[in-house]
N, C-alpha and C positions, 0 to 999 in steps of 0.2 A: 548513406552510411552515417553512423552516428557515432562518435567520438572513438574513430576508428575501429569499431566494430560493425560486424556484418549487420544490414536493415531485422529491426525488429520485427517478430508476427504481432505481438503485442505487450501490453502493460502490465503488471498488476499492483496494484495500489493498497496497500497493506492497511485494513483500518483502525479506525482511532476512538478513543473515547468523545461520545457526544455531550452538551452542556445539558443542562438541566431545562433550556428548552428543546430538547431533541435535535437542535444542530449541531453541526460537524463545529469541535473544537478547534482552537487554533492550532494544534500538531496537524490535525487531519486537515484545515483547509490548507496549512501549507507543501503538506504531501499534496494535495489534491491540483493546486497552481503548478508544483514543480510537472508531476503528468501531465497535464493539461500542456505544457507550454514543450515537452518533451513531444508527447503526440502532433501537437499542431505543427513544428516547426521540423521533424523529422519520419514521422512514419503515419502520416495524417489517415490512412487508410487501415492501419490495425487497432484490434479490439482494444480498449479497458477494462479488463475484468476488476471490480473494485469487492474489496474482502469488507466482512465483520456483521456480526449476529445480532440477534438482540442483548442486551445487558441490562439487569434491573428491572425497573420497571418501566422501561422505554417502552412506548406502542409501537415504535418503528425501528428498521436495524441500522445498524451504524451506517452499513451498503446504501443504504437505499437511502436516508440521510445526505451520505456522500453523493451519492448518483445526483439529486434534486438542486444540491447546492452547486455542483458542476455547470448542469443546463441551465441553472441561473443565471451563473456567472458567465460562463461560454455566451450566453444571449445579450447580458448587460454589456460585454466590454470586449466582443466580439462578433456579435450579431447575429440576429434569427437563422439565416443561414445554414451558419455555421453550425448552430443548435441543431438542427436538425441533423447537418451531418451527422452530429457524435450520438444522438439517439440509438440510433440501431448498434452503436458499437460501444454501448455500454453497456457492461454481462456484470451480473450482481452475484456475491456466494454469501449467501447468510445462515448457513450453519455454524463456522466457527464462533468463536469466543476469544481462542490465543492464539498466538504466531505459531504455533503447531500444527493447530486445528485447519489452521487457512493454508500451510503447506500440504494436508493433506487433504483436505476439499476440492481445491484448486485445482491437484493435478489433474482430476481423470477430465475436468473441464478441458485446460490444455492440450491435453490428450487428444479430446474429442473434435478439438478445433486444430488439429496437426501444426500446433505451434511449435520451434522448436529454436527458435531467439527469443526470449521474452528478458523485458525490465522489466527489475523489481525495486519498486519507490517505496521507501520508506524515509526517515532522517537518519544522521548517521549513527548515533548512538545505538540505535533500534537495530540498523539493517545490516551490521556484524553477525548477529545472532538469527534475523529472519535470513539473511543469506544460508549460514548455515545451515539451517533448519528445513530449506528450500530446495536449499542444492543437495542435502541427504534423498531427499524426495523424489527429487526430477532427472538427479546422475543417469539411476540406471534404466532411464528413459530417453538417453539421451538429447536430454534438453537442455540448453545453457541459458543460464540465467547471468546476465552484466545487473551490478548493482546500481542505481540508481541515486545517489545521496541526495537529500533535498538540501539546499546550500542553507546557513545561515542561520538553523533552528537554534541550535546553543548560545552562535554569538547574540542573536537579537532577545535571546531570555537575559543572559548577563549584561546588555548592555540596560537592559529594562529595571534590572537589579533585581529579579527575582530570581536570589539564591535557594530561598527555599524551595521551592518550583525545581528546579536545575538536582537540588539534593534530593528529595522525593523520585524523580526521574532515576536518577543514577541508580539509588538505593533499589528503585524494583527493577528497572535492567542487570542489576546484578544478583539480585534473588533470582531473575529467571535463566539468568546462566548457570547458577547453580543446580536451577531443575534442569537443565540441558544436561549439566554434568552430571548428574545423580543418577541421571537416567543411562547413560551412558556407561557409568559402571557396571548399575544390576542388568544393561545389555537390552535394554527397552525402546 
């Protein structure tokens, strides 16, 4: 059991903008520890489905980015082993592009793997709106999703003193609540 909810089937790990050399940014590796440390320590036998498409001119998707820097790091500071455990239990969705797109890709995956506990990691700013957007999705499937916050994403941007970083953030999390809501009225 995990923070007094029922055992998970599995993860899913909302993806992140990668740097300009094709790895996983620091939002996405710290989504990616908080899973990681989520899975190992509590449901070490369910999937990670890790979200996110290609964007730009990346040759690779944010997923599959994410997936590569996981089994790195599961092997550096946790052991071959273990690496291989998470191999087979890491499902990749690379159609999306937004937290809509991955809410709706995601499910028939789900679906298909008769999960019907899943977390959902994102940070917390982000996972207000992916929760929402998730749980429109998966309700009348009845699947529950517990949210997953990653701890500490904002305080260690402020304490780093990148305000701008932090406003920039804010600023398009609340653009895309706006297209949540807009959409929402014309009933879309």
């Amino acid at each position: 059991m995990f923070l007094g909810h029922p055992p998970l089937d599995g993860l899913i790990v909302l993806g992140a903008r990668l740097n300009p050399q094709e790895k996983p940014g620091r939002v996405a590796r710290l989504r990616l520890l908080h899973a990681l440390k989520v899975w190992k320590e509590h449901c070490p036998g369910a999937h990670i489905l890790i979200t996110g498409g290609f964007t730009g001119e990346a040759r690779i998707s944010e997923a599959q980015a994410m997936a590569q820097w996981s089994l790195d790091w599961v092997a550096e500071n946790w052991g071959f082993d273990l690496k291989e455990h998470l191999v087979p239990r890491l499902i990749l969705e690379e159609a999306s592009r937004n937290t809509l797109a991955s809410a709706h890709h995601t499910l028939p995956l789900v679906i298909n793997l008769k999960w019907q506990v899943v977390g959902l990691v994102s940070d917390r700013l982000h996972l207000r709106r992916a929760h929402y957007l998730f749980k429109r999705h998966f309700s009348p499937h009845r699947i529950t999703l517990h949210p997953l916050p990653v701890p500490g994403v904002l305080k260690h941007y402020w304490q780093q003193r990148r305000y701008l970083w932090l406003s920039k953030m804010a600023l398009r999390e609340g653009g895309a609540w706006l297209k949540v809501l807009g959409r929402r009225v014309v009933g879309k």
